[in-house]
C-alpha positions in Angstrom: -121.6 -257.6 -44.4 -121.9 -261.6 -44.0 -123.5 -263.1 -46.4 -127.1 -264.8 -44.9 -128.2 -268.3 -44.7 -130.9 -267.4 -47.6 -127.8 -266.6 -49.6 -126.1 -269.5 -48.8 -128.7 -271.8 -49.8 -128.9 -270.0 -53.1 -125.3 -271.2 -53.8 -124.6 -273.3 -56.9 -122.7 -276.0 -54.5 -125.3 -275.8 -52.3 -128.3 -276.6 -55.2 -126.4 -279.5 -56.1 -127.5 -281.0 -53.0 -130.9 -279.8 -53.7 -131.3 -278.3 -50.4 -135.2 -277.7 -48.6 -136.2 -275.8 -45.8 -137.9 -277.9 -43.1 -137.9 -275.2 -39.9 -137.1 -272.1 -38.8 -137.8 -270.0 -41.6 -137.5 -266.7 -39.5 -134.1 -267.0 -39.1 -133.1 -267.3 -43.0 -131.8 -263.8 -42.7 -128.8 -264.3 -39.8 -125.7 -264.0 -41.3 -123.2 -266.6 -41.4 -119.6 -265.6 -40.6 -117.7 -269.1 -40.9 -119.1 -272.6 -42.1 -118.4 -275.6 -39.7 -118.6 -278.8 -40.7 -118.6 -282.0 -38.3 -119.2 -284.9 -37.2 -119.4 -284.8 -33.3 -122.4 -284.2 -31.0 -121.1 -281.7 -29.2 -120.2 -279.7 -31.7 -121.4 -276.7 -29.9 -118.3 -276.5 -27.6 -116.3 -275.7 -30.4 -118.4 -272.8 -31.9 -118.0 -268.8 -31.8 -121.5 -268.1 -33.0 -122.9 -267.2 -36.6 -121.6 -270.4 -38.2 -123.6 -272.7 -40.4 -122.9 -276.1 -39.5 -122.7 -278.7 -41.8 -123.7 -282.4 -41.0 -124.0 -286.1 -42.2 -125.7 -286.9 -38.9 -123.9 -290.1 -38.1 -122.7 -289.0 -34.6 -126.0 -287.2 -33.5 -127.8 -288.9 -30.8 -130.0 -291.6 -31.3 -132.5 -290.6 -28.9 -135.2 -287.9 -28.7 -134.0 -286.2 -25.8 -130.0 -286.5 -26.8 -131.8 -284.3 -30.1 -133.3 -281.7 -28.4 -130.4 -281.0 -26.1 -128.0 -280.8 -29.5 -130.3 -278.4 -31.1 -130.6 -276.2 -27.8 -126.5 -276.3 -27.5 -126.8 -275.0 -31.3 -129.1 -272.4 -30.6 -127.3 -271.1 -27.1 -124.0 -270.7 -28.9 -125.7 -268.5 -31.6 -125.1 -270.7 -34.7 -127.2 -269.0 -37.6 -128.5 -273.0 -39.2 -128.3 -276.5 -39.4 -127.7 -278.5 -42.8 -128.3 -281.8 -42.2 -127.1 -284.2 -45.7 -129.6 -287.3 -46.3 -128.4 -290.6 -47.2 -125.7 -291.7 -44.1 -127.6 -291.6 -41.2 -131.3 -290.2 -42.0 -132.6 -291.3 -45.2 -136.0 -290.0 -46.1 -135.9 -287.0 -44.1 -134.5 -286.0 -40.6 -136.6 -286.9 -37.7 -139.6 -284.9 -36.9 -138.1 -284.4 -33.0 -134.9 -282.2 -34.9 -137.9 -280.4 -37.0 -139.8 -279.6 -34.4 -137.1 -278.6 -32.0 -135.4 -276.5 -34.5 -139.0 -274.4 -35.3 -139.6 -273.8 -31.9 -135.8 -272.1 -31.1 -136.4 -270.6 -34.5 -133.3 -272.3 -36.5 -133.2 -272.3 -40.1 -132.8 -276.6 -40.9 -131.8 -277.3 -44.0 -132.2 -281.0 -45.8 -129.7 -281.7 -48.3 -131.8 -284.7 -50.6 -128.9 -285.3 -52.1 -125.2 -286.2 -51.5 -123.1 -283.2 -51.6 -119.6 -282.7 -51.1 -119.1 -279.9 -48.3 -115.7 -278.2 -49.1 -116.8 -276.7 -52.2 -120.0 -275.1 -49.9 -117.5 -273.9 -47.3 -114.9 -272.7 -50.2 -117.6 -270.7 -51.9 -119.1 -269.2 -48.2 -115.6 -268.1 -46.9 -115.4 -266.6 -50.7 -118.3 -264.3 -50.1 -117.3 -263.8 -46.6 -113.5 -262.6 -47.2 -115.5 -260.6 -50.4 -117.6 -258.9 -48.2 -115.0 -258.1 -45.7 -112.4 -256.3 -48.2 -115.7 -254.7 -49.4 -116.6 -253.7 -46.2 -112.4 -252.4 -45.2 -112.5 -250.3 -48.8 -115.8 -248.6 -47.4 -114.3 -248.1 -44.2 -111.5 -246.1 -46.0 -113.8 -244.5 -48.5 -115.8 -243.0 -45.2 -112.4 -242.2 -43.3 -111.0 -239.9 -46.3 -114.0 -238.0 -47.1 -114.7 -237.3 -43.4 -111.2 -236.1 -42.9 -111.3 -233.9 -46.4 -114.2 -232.4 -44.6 -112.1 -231.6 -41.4 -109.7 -230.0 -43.4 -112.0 -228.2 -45.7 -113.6 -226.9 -42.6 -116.9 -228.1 -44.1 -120.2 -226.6 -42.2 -122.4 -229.2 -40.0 -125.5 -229.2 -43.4 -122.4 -230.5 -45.3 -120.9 -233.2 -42.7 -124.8 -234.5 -42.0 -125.4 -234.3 -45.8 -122.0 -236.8 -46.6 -123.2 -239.0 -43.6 -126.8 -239.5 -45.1 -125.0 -240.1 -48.6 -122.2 -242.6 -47.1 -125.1 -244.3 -45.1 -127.8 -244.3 -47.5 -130.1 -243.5 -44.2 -131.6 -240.0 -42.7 -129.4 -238.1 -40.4 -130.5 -235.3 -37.6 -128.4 -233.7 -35.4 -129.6 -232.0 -32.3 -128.8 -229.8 -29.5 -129.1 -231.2 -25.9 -132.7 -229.3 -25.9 -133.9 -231.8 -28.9 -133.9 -229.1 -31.4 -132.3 -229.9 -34.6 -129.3 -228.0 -35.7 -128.5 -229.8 -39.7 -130.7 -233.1 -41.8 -130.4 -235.1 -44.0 -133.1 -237.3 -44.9 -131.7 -239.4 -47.7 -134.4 -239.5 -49.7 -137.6 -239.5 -47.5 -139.9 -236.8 -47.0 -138.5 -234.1 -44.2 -142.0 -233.8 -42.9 -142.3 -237.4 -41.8 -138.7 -237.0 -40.6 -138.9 -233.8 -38.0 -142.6 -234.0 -37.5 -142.6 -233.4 -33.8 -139.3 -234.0 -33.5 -138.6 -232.9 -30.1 -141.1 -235.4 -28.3 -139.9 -238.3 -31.0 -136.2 -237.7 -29.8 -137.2 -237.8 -26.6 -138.4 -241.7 -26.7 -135.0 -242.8 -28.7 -133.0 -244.0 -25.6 -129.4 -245.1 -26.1 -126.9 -246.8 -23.9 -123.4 -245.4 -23.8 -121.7 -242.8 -25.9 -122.8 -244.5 -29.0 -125.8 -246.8 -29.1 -128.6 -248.3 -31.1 -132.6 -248.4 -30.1 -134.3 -251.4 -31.7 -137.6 -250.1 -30.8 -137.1 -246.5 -32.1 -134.7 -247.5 -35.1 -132.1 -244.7 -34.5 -128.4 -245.0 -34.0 -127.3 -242.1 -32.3 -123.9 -241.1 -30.9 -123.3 -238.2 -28.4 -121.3 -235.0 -29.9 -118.2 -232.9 -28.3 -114.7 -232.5 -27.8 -112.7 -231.9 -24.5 -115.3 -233.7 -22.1 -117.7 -230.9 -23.1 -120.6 -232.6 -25.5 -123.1 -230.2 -27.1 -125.3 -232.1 -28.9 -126.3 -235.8 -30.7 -126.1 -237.2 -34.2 -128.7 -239.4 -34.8 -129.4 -242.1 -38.1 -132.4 -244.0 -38.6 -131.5 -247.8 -39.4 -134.6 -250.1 -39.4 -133.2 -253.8 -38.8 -132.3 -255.4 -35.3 -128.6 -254.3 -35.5 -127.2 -251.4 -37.5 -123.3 -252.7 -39.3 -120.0 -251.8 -38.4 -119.9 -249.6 -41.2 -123.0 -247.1 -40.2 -121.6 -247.2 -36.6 -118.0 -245.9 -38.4 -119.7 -243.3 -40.6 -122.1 -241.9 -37.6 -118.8 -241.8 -35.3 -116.8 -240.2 -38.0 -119.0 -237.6 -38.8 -120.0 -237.0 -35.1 -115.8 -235.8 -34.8 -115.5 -234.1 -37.9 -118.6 -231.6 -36.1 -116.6 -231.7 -33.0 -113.5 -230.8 -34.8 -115.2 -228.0 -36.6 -117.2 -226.4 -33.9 -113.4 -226.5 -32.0 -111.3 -224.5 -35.3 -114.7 -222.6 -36.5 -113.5 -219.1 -36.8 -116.1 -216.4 -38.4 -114.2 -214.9 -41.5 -116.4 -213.1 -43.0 -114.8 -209.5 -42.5 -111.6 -210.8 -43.9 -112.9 -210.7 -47.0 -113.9 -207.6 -47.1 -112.5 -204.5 -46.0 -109.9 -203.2 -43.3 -112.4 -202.0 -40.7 -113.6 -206.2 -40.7 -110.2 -207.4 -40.6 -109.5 -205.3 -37.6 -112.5 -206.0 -35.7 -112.2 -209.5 -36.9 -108.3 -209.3 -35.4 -109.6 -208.5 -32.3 -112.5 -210.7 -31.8 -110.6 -213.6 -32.7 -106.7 -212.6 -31.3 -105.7 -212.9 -34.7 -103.5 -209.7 -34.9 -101.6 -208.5 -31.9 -103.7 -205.2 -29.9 -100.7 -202.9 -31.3 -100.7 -203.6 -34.6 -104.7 -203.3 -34.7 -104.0 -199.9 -33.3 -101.4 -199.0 -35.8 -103.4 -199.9 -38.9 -105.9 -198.3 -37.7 -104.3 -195.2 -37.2 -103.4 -195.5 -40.4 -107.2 -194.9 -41.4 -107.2 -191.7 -39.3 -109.2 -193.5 -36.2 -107.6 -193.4 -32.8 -108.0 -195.9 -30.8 -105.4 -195.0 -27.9 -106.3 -193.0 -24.6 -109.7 -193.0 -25.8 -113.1 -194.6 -23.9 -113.8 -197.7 -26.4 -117.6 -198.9 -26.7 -118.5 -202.1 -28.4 -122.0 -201.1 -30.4 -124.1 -203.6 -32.2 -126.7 -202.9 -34.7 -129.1 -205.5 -35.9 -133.2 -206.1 -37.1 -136.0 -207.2 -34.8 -136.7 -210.2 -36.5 -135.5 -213.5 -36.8 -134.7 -213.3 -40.5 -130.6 -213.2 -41.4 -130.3 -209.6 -43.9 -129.6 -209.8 -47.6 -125.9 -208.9 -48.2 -126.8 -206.0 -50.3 -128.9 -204.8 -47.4 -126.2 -205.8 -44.4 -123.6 -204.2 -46.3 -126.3 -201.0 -46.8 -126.4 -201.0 -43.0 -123.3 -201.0 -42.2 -122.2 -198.1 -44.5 -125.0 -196.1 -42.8 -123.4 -197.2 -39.3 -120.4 -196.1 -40.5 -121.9 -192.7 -41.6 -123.8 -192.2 -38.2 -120.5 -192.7 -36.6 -118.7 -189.6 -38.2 -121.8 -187.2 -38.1 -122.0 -188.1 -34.4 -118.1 -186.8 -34.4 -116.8 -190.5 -33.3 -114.2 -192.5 -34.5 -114.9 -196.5 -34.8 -114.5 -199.5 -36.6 -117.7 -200.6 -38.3 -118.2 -203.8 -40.3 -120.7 -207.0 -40.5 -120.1 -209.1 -37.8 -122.4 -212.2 -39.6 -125.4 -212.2 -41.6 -127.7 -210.4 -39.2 -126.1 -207.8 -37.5 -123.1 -204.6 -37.8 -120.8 -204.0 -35.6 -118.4 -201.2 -34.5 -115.8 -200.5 -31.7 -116.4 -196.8 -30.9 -113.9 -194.3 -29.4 -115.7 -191.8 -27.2 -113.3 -188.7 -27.0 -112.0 -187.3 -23.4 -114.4 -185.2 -22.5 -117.7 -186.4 -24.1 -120.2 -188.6 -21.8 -120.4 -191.7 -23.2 -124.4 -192.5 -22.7 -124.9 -189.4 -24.8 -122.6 -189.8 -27.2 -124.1 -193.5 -28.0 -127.8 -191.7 -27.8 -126.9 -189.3 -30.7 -124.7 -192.2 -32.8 -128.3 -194.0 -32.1 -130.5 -191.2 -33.2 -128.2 -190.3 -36.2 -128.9 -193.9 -37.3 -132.7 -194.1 -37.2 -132.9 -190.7 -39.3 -131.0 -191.9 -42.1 -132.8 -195.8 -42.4 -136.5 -196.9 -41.6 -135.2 -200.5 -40.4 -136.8 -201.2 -36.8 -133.3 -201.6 -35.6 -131.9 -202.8 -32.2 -128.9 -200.9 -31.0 -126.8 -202.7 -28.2 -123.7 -201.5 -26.3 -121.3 -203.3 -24.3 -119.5 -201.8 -21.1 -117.4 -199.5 -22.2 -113.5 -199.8 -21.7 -110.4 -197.9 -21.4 -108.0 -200.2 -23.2 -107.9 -201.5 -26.6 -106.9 -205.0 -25.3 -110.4 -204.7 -23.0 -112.3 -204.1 -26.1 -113.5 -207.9 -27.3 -114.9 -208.0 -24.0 -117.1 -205.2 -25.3 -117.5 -206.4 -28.3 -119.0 -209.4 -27.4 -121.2 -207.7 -24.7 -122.7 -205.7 -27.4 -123.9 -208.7 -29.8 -124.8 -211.0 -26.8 -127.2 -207.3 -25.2 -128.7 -207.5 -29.2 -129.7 -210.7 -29.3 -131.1 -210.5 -25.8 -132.8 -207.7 -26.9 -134.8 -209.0 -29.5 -136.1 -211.5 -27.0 -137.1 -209.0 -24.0 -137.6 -205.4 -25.8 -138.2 -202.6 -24.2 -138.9 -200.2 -26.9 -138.5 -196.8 -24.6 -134.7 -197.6 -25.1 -132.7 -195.7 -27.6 -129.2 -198.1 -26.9 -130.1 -201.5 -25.3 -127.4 -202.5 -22.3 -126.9 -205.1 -20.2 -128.8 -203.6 -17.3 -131.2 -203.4 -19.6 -131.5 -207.4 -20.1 -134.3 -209.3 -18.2 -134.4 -212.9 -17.3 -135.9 -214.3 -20.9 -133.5 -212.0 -22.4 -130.4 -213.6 -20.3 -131.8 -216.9 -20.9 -132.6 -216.5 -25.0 -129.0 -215.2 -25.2 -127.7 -218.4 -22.9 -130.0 -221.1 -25.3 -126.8 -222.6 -27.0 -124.9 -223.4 -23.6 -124.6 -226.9 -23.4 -124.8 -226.2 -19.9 -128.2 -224.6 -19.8 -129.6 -227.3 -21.7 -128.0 -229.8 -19.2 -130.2 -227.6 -16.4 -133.4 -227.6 -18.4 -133.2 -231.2 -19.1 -132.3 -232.4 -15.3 -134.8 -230.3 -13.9 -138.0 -230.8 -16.5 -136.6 -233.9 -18.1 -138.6 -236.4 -16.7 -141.9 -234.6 -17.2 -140.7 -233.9 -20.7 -141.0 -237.3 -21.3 -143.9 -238.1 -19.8 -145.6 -235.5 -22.6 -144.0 -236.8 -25.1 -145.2 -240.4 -24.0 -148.8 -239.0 -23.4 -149.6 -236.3 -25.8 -153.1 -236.3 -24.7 -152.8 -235.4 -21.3 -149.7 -233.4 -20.7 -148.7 -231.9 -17.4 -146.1 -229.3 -18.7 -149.1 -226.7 -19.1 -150.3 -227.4 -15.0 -146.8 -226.7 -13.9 -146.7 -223.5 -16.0 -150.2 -222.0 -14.6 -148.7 -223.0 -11.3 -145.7 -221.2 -11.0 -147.7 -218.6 -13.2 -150.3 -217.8 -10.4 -147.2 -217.6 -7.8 -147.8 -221.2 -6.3 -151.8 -220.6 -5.5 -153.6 -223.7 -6.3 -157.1 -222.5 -6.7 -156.4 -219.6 -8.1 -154.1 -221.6 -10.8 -156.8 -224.2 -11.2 -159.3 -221.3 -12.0 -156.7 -220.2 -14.8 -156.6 -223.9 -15.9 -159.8 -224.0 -15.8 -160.0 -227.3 -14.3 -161.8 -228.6 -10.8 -158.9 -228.1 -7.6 -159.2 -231.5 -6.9 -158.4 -232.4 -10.4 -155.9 -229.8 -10.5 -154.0 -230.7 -7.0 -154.2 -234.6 -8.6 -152.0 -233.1 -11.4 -149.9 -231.5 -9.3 -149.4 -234.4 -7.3 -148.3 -236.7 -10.3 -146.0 -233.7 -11.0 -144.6 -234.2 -7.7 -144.0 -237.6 -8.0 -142.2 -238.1 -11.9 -140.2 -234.9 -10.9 -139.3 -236.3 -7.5 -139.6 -232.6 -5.9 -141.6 -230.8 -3.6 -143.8 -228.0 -5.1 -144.2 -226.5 -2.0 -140.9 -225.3 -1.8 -139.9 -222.0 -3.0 -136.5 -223.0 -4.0 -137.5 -225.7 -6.3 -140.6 -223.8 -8.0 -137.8 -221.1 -8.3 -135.6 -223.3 -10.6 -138.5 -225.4 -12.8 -139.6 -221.3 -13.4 -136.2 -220.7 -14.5 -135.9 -224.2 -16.3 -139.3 -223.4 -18.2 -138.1 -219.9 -19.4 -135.2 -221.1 -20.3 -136.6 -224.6 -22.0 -139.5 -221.2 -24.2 -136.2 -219.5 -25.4 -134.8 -222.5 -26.9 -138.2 -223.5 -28.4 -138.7 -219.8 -29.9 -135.1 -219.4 -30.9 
């Protein structure tokens, strides 16, 4: 950070002068990165912007006009003040023209009353500037080696946000494309104030380019993703007209260490644990080739060759992640369900929510009634209002991530589109809330919700008091009939078609066609999952 002009004045070589303010008192806070001192009217030419230039006056211009035109130069150049010494050319004061011209372009113009030497001014500013800069470079290193001991730690995204709030000394979100926050920080400051209708807030911080700063909002923000593929944005508050290099570095740094991690984040949870996790683990995450999973488990007395292999996940209704006393609970009665239904199968927590297994259905048995009776063997031995998911079933052990991952993806689903007559949940099973709840993460489904509702999103946010999100959901609702939508709305059809008819326009669509109402109905399932995930 450069030191300001209010600093500068405060200077002991600069009170020797006895310096006084005399215009542009608004601008005491611009920071001065080089002093300048000359005597030449046009100095401007010679100017970067930031400097404080230092004057006797005796080569200013006589003349009002030649006055104004040098303080203009001054001001179009970007120089942050003016110190004018008394004594050589103006005695008293300077002239009122310089005062006047310097308040109205807002230029801090200082009077030195007395005479003052100038190098030891501009030895003690470029000592606080080259100060400040090694300051600054030993933060910049300081924020580069705890973000990459975080990459290597493999820290999770609460604990990259947490060191970017601490670093910053500001409040830090980070957000999916669909404006939900994923991880805050908020440095100090209440979190209600912070995430207090976060979603339309977000909404009205606009950025330019991959990082950017709004003025108006006061959040820096920088997009986040690796491989051309971004999935989300890291935001900081920063009240001020421009946030420093070093919050830029810190937001940028953290916003690739979350990049980074999200790319290496392996789930490691089984490996802890027992064989059965570290062999499911092996083959969700290719960690152990197919054979050797198959020889170790043989080794357990479960076959896994020649056999028909079924993913199966097992997880609660709700929302809430299990105790660990309670997940492990459940997936020791998994595994007991498994051999009183005569299978053989891998069982072990898959994350804090749900089990999983990898069952071998032996030649001969039929496979739907098989996973019925593993299903009903469950639900006699725990009172848990469980879900119980099934992927395709396969016929080779190197097939059987796919089912796997079929299974946990059907169980999430599920919990979003139940249909409680079903004993094992499948993916025929799966509605379109159900697909969409279990697609709320893809970057790329956020991307769709926010091209095709974006704009009207933002017109809500803009005008809380009369949004049009709720007319275009009783629209498509009611199947595209106006009156019998505006009866639902309970609203007047000519007010209701004007609503639809400013929909129209900030959408830039036609509601009349099918194809369009068909994808803003998709895009406003979709947009519910997110919201109630």
């Amino acid at each position: 950070m450069f030191p300001t002009v209010r600093e500068v004045m405060a200077l002991d070589s600069m009170r020797v002068g006895e310096p006084r303010l005399v215009a542009g008192e608004r601008g005491l806070d611009r920071p001065v990165r080089w002093v300048h001192s000359a005597e030449v009217p046009d100095i401007a030419s010679l100017l970067k912007g930031r400097e404080l230039v230092l004057t006797t006056g005796v080569a200013l211009p006589a003349e009002d006009a030649g006055i104004r035109a040098f303080i203009q130069d001054l001001v179009d150049v970007g120089v942050s003040g003016l110190v004018v010494e008394l004594g050589r050319r103006y005695s008293a004061s300077v002239p009122r023209v310089m005062v006047a011209a310097a308040e109205k372009l807002g230029l801090p113009l200082i009077e030195l009353r007395r005479p003052t030497p100038f190098v030891p001014i501009t030895e003690a500013v470029h000592a606080l500037i080259v100060d400040s800069q090694l300051t600054e470079l030993r933060a910049t290193e300081e924020i580069h080696q705890r973000f990459t001991e975080l990459s290597v730690e493999g820290a999770e995204p609460t604990e990259v946000v947490h060191q970017a709030a601490q670093l910053s000394g500001c409040p830090v979100v980070l957000e999916n494309l669909a404006r939900q926050v994923l991880a805050f920080d908020t440095a100090g400051d209440r979190a209600a104030l912070l995430l207090d209708n976060w979603e339309q807030h977000s909404r009205r911080i606009q950025t330019k380019g991959r990082t950017g700063y709004d003025p108006d909002a006061g959040w820096l923000g920088t997009m986040v993703g690796a491989r051309g593929h971004d999935w989300g944005r890291l935001l900081l508050r920063f009240d001020g007209a421009q946030p420093p290099t070093r919050l830029v570095i810190v937001l940028e740094r953290a916003a690739s260490t979350l990049a980074l991690g999200r790319l290496i984040q392996r789930d490691a949870e089984g490996l802890e644990r027992q064989l059965h996790g570290t062999l499911l683990s092996a083959l969700l995450e290719h960690t152990l080739p197919v054979d050797e999973v198959a020889l170790r488990a043989r080794a357990l007395g479960i076959t896994l060759e020649r056999r028909r292999l079924v993913g199966v996940a097992f997880r609660l209704r709700g929302d809430e992640p299990m105790e660990p006393d309670r997940l492990r609970d459940l997936s020791e009665a998994v595994s007991h369900a498994v051999r009183e239904s005569a299978l053989d199968g891998l069982t072990s927590p898959l994350n804090g929510s749900a089990v999983g297994a990898l069952v071998a259905v032996k030649p001969g048995l039929d496979e739907s009634a098989a996973l019925g009776e593993l299903a009903a063997s469950l639900r006699r031995h725990t009172k848990l209002a469980l879900i119980v998911a099934a992927g395709s079933g396969v016929d080779s052990l190197r097939e059987a991530r796919r089912s796997l991952i079929e299974a946990r993806q059907v169980a999430e689903a599920a919990r979003h589109d139940p249909a409680s007559a079903i004993s094992v949940h499948r993916l025929p099973n799966v509605g379109l809330a159900g697909l969409l709840y279990l697609l709320r993460d893809e970057p790329r489904l956020q991307t769709f919700v926010e091209r095709q509702l974006g704009p009207l999103l933002q017109h809500d946010a803009q005008h809380p008091r009369e949004p049009l999100l709720p007319t275009l959901r009783v629209y498509l609702d009611s199947g595209r009939n106006k009156s019998t939508a505006a009866m639902s709305a309970h609203m007047s059809r000519p007010a209701f078609y004007d609503r639809l008819a400013r929909i129209n326009r900030i959408l830039g669509v036609d509601l009349e066609s099918v194809q369009v109402c068909l994808s803003l109905h998709v895009a406003l399932v979709a947009l519910d999952a997110m919201r109630n995930a």
